[in-house]
N, C-alpha and C positions, 0 to 999 in steps of 0.2 A: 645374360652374358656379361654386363659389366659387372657384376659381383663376383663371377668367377675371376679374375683378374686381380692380381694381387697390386695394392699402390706400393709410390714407390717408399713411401712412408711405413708402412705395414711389414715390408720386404727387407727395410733397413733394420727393424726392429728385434728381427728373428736373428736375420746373419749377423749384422754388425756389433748388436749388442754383445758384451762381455759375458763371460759364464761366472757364476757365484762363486767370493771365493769361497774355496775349502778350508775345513778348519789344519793348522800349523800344526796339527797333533803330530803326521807323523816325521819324523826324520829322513833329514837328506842323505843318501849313499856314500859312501866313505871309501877310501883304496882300503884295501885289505894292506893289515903292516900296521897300522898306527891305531893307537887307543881314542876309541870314542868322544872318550870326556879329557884326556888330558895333551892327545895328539901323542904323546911318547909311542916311538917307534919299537914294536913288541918280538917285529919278528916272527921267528917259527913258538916262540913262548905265550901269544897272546893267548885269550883266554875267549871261544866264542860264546856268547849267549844264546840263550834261547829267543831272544828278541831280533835275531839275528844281529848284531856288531860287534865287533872285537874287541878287549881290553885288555889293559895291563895288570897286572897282579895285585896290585893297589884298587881296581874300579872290578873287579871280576863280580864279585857279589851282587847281588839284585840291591839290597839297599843301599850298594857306594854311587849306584849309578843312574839311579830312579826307574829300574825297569816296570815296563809297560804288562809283559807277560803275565798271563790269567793264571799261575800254579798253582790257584785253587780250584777249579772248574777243570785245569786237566787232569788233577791228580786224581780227584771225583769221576773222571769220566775214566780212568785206568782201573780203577776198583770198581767202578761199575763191569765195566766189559772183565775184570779178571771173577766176580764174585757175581755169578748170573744168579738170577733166582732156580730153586728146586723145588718143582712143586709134584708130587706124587699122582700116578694116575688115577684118577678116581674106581671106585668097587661099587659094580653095580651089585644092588638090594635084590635078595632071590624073592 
């Protein structure tokens, strides 16, 4: 029975202890309106990414802005699903 009983040392260790951080990879949320990298306010003009954030005309490009987005693994997987395999039914032998 005293085993089942958590001390109060044991008890501390689980709740009060901190959670690990996370890695900074990803970014913090933004208002809608204003460029990611430069804060300039864009407007009905911004430009959204696929990374989901907005920018200005100047940072729209994946290389102005450091985008994170995989476009080569999705574009692979659209030509996958657009270009299935074809494979003929086989002929059975008399």
């Amino acid at each position: 029975p005293a085993a089942a009983t958590p001390t109060p040392a044991a008890a501390g260790a689980g709740a009060g202890a901190t959670p690990p951080s996370e890695p900074t990879t990803k970014k913090r949320k933004q208002k809608k309106g204003r460029c990611y990298e430069c804060r300039k306010r864009v407007g009905l003009t911004g430009f959204e990414c696929r990374c989901g954030f907005i920018f200005c005309g100047a940072h729209r490009y994946a290389e102005k802005h450091g985008c994170e987005f995989d476009y080569k693994s999705h574009h692979a997987a659209i030509l996958e699903k657009a270009n299935q395999k074809v494979e003929a039914a086989k002929v059975e032998k008399l």
